[in-house]
N, C-alpha and C positions, 0 to 999 in steps of 0.2 A: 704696670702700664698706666701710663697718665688716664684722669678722666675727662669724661667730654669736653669740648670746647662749650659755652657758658654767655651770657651775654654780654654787652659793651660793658667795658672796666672790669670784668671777672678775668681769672686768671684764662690762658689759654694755650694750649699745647701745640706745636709743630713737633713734626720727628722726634716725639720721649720730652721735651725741652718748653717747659716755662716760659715762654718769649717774653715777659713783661717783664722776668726778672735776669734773663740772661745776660752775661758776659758780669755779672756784678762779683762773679768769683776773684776773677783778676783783670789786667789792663790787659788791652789786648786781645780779648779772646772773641770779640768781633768788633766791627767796623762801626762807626758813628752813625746814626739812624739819618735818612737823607726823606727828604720831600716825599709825601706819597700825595700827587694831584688828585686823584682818584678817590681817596677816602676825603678828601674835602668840601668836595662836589655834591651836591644833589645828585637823585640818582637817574634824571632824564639825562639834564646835561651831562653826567659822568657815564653813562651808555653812549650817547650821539659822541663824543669824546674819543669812547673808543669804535665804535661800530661806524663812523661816514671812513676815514678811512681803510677798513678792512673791507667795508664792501664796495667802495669804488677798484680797488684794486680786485675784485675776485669779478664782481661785473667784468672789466675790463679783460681778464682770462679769459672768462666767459666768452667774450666774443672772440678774443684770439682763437680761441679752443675751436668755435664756430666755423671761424677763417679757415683754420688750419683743416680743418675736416673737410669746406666746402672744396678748398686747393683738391683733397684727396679724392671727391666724392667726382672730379673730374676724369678720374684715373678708369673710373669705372666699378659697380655696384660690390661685384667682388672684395676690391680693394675696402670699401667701408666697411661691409663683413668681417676682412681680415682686420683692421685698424681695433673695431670691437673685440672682437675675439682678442687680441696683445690686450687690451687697456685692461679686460676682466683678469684677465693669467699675471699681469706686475699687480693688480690690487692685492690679488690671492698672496704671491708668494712676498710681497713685501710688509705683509699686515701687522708682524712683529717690531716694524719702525714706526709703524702710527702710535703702535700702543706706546711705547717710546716716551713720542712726544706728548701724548695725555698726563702722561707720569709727571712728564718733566713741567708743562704748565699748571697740573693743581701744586707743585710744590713750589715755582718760584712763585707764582702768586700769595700762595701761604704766605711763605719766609719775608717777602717784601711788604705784605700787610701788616708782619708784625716790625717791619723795619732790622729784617737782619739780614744784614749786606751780605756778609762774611757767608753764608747757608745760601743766598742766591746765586753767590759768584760759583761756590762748590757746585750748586745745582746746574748752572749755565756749563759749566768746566766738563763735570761728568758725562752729562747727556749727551754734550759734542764727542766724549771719549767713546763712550756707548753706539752711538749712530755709525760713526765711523769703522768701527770695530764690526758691527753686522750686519752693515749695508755692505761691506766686498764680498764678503761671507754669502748671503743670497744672490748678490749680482754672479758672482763665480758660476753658484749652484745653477742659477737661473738659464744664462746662458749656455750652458751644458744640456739643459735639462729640456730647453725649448723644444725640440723634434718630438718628445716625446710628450710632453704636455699638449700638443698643439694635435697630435695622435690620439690622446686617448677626448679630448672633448670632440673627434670625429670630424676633424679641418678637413677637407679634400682638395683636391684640384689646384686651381688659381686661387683660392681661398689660402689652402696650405701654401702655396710656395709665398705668396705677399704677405702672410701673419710670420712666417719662420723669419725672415728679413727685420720685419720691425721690431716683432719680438723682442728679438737678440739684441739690437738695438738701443731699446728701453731697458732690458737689461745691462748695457755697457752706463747707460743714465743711473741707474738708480743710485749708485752711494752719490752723485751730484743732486741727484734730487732729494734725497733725504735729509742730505745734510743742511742741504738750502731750505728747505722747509721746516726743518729744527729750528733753525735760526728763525725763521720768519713766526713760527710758533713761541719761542723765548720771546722775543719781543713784545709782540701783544698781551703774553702775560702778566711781562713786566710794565704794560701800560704804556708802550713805543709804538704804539699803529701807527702814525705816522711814516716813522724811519721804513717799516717792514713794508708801507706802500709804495716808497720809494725804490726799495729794491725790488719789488715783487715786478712795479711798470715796467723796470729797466731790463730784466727775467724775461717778460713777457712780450715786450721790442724785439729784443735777438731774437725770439723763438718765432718769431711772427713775420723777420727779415730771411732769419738762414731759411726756415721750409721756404719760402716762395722763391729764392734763390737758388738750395738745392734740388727743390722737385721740379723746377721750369726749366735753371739753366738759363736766364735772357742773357744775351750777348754771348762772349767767349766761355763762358761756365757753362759744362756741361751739364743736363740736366737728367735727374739721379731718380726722380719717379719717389718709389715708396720706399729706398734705401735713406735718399735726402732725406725724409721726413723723422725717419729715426734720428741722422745723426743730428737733423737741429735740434732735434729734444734734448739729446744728450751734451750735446755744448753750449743750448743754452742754460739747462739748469746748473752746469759746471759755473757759468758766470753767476747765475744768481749766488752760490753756494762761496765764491771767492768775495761778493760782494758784501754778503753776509761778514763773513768774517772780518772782512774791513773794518767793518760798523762798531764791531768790539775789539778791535784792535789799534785802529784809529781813533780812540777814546770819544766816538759818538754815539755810545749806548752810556746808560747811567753806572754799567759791570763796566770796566776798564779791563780788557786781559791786556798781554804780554807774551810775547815768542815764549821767553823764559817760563810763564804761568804754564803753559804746553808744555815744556822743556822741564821742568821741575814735576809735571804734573804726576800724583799719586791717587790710583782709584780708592774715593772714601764710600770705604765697604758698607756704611749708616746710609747712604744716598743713592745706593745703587738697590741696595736692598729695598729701600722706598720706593726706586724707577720699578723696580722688578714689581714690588708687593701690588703698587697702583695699576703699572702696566701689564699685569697678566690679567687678570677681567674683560681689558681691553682687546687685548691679544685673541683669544676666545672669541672674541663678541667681533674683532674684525673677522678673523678667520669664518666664522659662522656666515658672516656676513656674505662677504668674498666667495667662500665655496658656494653658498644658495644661490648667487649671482650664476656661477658657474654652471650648476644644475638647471637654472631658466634657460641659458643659454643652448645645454644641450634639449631644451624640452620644446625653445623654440624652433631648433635648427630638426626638430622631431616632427613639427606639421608636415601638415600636404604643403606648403608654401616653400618652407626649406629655408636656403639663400637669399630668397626675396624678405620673408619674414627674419631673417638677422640683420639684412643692411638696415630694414625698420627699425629694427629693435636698437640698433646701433645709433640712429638719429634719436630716437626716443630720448634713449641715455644720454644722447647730448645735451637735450634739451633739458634732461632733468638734475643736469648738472649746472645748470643756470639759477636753479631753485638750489640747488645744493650749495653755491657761493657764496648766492644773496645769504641764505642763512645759518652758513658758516659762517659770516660775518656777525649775526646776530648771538650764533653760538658760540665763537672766540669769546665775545664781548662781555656774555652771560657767566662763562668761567674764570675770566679774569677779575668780573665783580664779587662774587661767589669764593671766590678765591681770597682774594684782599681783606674782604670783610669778615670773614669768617678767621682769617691770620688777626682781625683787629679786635676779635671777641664778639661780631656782632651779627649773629646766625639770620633776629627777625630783620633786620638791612638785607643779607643777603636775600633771605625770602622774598622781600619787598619787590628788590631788582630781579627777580627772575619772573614772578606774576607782571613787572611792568614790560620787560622784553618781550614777553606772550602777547600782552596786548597788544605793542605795537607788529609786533607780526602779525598776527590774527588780521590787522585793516592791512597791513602792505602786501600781504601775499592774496586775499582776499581780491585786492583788486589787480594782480600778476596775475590769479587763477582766469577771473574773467577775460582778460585780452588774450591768454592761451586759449581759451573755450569760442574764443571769437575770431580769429585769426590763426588756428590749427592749421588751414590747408598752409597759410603762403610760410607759416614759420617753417611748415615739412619741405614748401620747396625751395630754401635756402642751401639747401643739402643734398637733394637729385631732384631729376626731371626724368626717373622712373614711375610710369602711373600706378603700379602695386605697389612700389616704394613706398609712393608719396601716401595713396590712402592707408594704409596699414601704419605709417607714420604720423598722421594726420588724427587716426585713435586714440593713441598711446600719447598724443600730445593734451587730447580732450581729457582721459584719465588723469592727468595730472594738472590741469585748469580746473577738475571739481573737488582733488585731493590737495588742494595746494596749501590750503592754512593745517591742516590736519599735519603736513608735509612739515612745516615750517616748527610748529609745533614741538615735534616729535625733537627736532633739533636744539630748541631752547631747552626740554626740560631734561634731554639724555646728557647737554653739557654742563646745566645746573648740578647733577650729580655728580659730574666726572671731576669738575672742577671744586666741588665739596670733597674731596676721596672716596666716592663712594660708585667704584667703578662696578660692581656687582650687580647692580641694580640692573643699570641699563645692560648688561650682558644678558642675564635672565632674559628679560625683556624680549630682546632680539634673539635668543637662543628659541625660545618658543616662536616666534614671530615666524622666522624664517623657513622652521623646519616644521612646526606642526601648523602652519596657514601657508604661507606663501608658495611652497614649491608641491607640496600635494593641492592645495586648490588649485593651481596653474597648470597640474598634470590632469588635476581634472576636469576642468573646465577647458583647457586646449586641445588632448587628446583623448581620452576619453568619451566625453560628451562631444569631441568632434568641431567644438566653436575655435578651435586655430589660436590665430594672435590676438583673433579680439577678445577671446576666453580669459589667455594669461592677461592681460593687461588689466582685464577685470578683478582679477584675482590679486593683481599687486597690487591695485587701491583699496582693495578690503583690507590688505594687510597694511596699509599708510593707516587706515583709520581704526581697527583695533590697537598697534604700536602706540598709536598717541595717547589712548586712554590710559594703555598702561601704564605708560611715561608720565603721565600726571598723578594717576593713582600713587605711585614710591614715590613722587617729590611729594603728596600732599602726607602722606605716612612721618614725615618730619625727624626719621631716622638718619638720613645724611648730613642733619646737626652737628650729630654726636660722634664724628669719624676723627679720631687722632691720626693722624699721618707718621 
């Protein structure tokens, strides 16, 4: 096994492979090294480079997301329950395609830091083969499996019949959505945020046209309620995931594929083995995630509150998916740097850029914490005009305005790993997180001790602000250095 990666101008390893002296065997054995913008840049402007466009586009979701739920939160309180309850059961049973795409961006980034075309194209090629391959796979299972999924987290009523519908739904979406999302994940890796905003607005247009179309019905179209709102998810991610491919197919990505690339294509058993090696950590650490998610869900729908306290919890998670874009944008940004530099030999660059990402988080979420802490009631009532709704929504939104850099945090430095190969770390992490703070302090603080939804709420900002320490403790340990891929 190669040894660690080393600093600038020392040798440095991707996949088993010498990248500084690769392809010198013979001609041909990879492609001519091309532009890397990225590693030329300073590392402000080479963040804002990649991160204005990733977070205008995830902002811009964001509000779609917002829309799309306000359309539903029309339908009646039930229906937002149910919309929560589907979105927590496709995280859960899709979490082995996130892990996926983690795999897939620490290694194109590597491969392109050290400029080998040839190992990015493989990389791009496989993970489409992979996505595709077990995203039908889950969507099949999923869709089958929803009556009973939707049974044992204890759906009832109007609850259960409007989560079985969407459900099913979202599962006819998924391999559209993963796929489209793989793509839009290669890209940024490859230092294309631009392209990947382009696709994601046009993604997020259709999806934001067909629901108000399929759930109203104006004019001669009839109007489809919470059936509609499935099928726009599903046909819109299908266009993002067609658009996607375009990009690489159309030779406006720096990868140029080809029908025939697909038509020829041979799974390279070296590359898969890497998606698998990087993306089981991940895999773990989503499922871990996913399930705890699942467990709050039943511990909330366990109060004296019930129904009222999930449609909350359901706005909550809207909201905190707003914090979750912005810095997904930060933490794209953070592993495509981390990535590149470390394929270029240069570990303390990498370090550099992920302490300056922090920072800039730390003042931008800083001042998003305060206007959430300031404006809680009217952002809960974008989303009902239920008075228990709204204040049990209106907590859960203050929880997350005084966790919000701790929030933001958490996200720079578990990507800083991910995107060094060092996906173990952040698994750990969140494997305690989840299971030994989050979901017994939330049983006991909600039920037990009897404090309800404002109990758990509490309980999951304790657990934002232990995770984050942790997450800084393994990057500052300086072990994800030395991770060959």
């Amino acid at each position: 096994m190669p040894g660690p990666a080393h600093r600038a101008g020392g040798p440095c390893t991707v996949g088993g492979v010498d990248v500084k002296s690769a392809g010198r065997e013979g001609a041909g054995t990879r492609s001519a090294p091309v532009a890397v913008p990225l590693l030329r840049m300073k590392l402000l402007p080479a963040f804002w480079y990649l991160v204005w466009p990733t977070g205008l586009s995830n902002v811009f979701q964001s509000a779609v997301e917002w829309t799309v739920l306000r359309f539903l939160g029309t339908l009646g309180p039930a229906v937002l329950g149910a919309v929560g309850l589907s979105r927590n059961l496709l995280m859960w049973a899709s979490a082995p395609l996130w892990a996926l795409a983690v795999g897939a961006v620490a290694l194109a980034a590597r491969y392109r830091g050290a400029s080998d075309e040839e190992r990015v194209k493989a990389t791009v090629l496989n993970s489409m083969l992979l996505a595709v391959t077990v995203s039908g796979a889950i969507a099949a299972a999923g869709w089958m499996a929803a009556p009973w999924l939707l049974k044992v987290m204890g759906a009832r009523g109007d609850i259960h019949a409007s989560a079985l519908v969407y459900l099913r739904w979202l599962f006819v979406g998924t391999p559209f959505m993963i796929n489209y999302f793989n793509c839009l994940m290669l890209l940024r890796a490859l230092g294309e945020a631009r392209t990947a905003l382009y696709i994601q607005a046009a993604c997020n247009l259709c999806h934001l046209a067909l629901t108000y179309l399929l759930i109203f019905g104006p004019g001669p179209l009839p109007a489809l309620g919470v059936p509609g709102a499935g099928m726009a998810f599903a046909l819109s991610r299908l266009v993002g995931w067609l658009l996607g491919l375009g990009v690489f197919l159309g030779g406006r990505s720096s990868v140029v594929l080809t029908f025939a690339d697909f038509r020829l294509l041979r799974p390279d058993i070296a590359i898969l083995r890497a998606l698998g090696r990087l993306g089981a950590p991940n895999l773990v650490e989503n499922w871990a995630w996913s399930s705890g998610r699942l467990v709050l869900v039943r511990i909330v729908v366990a109060t004296a509150t019930g129904g009222v306290a999930l449609s909350a919890y359901t706005v909550g998670t809207q909201v905190e998916g707003l914090l979750m874009m912005a810095g997904n944008a930060a933490a794209m940004a953070t592993s495509a740097l981390v990535g590149q530099y470390l394929g270029a030999g240069s570990p303390r660059t990498a370090a550099r850029a992920t302490h300056l990402v922090a920072r800039v988080c730390g003042v931008s979420f800083g001042a998003l914490g305060a206007l959430l802490l300031g404006a809680a009631p009217q952002v809960a009532g974008l989303f009902s005009r239920d008075p228990a709704v709204l204040a049990y929504s209106a907590s859960y939104i203050r929880m997350l305005g005084v966790t919000s850099v701790f929030y933001s945090l958490i996200m720079v430095y578990a990507a800083a790993l991910r995107g060094a190969g060092d996906t173990r770390s952040p698994m750990y992490v969140s494997l305690l997180n989840i299971w030994l703070v989050q979901v017994p302090l939330s049983w006991l603080l909600g039920i037990a001790l009897g404090w309800g939804p404002a109990g758990i709420w509490r309980a999951i900002g304790c657990s934002f602000v232990l995770q984050c320490a942790m997450l800084i403790w393994s990057f500052r340990r300086g072990t994800w250095a030395r991770v060959a891929l």
